[in-house]
C-alpha positions in Angstrom: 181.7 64.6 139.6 181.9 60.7 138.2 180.4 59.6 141.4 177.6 61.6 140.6 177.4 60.8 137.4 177.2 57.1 138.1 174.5 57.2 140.6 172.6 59.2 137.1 173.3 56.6 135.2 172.5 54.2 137.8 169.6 55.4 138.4 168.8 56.0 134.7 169.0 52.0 134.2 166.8 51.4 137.3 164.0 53.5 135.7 164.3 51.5 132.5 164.2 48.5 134.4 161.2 49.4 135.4 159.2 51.0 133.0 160.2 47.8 130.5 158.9 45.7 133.9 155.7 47.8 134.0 154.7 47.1 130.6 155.5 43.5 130.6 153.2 42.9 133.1 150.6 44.9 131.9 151.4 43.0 128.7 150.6 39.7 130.6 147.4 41.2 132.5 146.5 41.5 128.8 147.0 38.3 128.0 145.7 36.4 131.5 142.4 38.4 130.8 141.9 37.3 127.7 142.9 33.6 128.2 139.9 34.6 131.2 137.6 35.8 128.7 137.7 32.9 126.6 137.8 30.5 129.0 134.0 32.0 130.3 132.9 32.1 126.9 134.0 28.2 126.9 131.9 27.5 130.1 128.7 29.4 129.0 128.7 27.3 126.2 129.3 24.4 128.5 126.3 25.6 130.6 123.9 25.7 127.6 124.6 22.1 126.0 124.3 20.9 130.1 121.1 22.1 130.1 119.9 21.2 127.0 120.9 17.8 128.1 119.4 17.8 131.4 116.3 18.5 129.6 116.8 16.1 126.7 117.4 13.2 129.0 113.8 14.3 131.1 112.1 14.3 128.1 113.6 10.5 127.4 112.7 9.5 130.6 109.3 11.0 131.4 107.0 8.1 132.5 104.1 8.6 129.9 107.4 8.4 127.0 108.6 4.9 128.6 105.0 4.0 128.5 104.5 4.6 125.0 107.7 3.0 123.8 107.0 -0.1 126.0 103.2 -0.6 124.0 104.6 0.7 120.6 107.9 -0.6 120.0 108.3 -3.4 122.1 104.4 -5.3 122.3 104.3 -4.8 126.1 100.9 -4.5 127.3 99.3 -3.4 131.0 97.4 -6.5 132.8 93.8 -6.2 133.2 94.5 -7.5 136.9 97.3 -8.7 138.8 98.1 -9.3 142.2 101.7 -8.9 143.4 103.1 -11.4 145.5 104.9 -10.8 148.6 108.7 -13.1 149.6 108.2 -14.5 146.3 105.1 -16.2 147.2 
């Protein structure tokens, strides 16, 4: 009779084992997925302010912009004519 009673409590212990195993990894599924779900909230946010800058820095860059900037701020003018020169020449 105490053999079987050990192999009870035996396996007794093993089941608490693992029910208290079972809930700390749901416990940490928990956690990963919310570390996960602020981590994509972080990188859509990311996303945006990328492509806000991508189309900050065309706007900055667009030719007719430069072109302004080069008459308005800084006295630079277009030649009437000009003839390019070719090895320096």
């Amino acid at each position: 009779m105490t053999r079987r009673v050990v192999i009870i409590v035996f396996l007794l212990a093993l089941n608490v084992v693992s029910a208290v195993a079972v809930v700390q990894s749901k416990q940490k599924t928990r956690e990963l997925f919310h570390t996960l779900q602020t981590e994509r909230v972080a990188q859509d946010s990311l996303n945006t302010e990328w492509a806000q800058i991508q189309l900050e820095d065309s706007t900055w860059a667009s030719p007719d912009r430069v072109s302004q900037v080069a008459r308005t701020r800084l006295g630079m003018i277009q030649p009437k004519s000009y003839v390019v020169l070719e090895n320096g020449r």
